[in-house]
C-alpha positions in Angstrom: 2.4 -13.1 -8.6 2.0 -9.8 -10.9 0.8 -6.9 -9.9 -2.3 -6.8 -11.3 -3.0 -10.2 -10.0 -2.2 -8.5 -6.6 -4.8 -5.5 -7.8 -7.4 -7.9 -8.4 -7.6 -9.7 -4.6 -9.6 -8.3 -2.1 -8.0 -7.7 1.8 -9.0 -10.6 4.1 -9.0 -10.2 7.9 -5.4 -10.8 9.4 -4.7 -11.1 13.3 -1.7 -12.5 14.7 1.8 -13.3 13.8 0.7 -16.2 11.4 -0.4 -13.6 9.2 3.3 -11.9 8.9 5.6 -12.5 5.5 8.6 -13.7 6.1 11.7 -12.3 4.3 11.4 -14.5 1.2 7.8 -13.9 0.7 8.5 -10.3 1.3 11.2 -10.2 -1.1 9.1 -11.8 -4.0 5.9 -9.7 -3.5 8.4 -6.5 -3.6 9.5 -7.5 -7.3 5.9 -7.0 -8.5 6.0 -3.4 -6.6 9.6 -2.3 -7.8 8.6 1.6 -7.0 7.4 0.8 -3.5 10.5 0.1 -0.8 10.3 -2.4 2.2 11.4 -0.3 5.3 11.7 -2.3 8.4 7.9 -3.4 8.9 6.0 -1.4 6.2 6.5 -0.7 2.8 6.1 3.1 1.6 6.0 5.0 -1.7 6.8 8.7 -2.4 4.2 10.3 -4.8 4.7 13.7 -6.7 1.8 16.4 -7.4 1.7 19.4 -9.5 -0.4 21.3 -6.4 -2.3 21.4 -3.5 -5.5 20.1 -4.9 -4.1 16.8 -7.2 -2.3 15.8 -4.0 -5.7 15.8 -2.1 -7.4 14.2 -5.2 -5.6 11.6 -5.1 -5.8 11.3 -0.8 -9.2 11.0 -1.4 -9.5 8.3 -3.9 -6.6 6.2 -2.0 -9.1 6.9 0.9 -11.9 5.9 -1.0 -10.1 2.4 -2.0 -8.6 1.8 1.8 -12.0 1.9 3.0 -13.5 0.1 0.7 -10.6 -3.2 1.4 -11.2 -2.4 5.4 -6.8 -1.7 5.3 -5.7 1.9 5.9 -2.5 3.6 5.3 -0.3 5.9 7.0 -0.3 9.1 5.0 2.3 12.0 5.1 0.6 15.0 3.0 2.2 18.4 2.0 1.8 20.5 -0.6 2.2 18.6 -3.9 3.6 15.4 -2.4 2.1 11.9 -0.3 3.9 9.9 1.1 1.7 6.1 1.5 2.9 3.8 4.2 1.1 0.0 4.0 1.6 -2.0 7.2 -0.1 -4.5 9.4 0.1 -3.8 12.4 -2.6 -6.6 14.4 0.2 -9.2 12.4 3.5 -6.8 13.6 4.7 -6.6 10.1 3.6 -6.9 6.4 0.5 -9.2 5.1 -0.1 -9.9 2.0 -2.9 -7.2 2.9 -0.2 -4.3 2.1 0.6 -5.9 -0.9 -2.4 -6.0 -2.4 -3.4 -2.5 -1.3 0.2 -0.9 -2.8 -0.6 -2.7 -6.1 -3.9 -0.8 -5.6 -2.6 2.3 -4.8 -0.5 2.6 -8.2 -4.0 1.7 -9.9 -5.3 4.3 -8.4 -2.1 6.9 -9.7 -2.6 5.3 -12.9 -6.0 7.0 -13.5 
């Protein structure tokens, strides 16, 4: 699955551990999202900003996108840095939810 295929799904309810990836699944979603790095039971990206007010741009339009698929990050913001942390936690893990929403997230850097 590329990541624009990824992009292009919408985030579907997930409860339970049914919902988790397993390793292999995990592993292959990862290769479409070769900036973003599975740690333990999310998967998290470092982004860069020239300033204060980019950085916050871009907060609000990942905001703006989470919303809008019903999944929210965890967000670490400082001056001229985010860092984005997808994880599910009503499944204990990763979904295919996280995956789709750090595909959307780079469109979102992209411009």
């Amino acid at each position: 699955m590329s990541s624009q295929l990824l992009a292009s799904q919408h985030c579907q309810p997930r409860k339970g551990a049914e919902h988790a990836l397993d390793a292999n699944r995990i592993k292959s979603l990862q290769i479409e999202l070769p900036e973003w790095k599975v740690d333990g039971k999310e998967i998290a990206r470092d982004f860069r900003f020239d300033d204060f007010y980019r950085t916050i741009g871009f907060v609000n339009a990942l905001a703006w996108m989470a919303n809008r698929e019903d999944h929210h990050p965890d967000l670490e913001v400082g001056y001229g840095h985010c860092r984005v942390r997808w994880s599910t936690h009503d499944v204990g893990g990763l979904s295919l939810n996280d995956f789709i929403c750090a595909a959307k997230t780079d469109l979102v850097i992209a411009g």
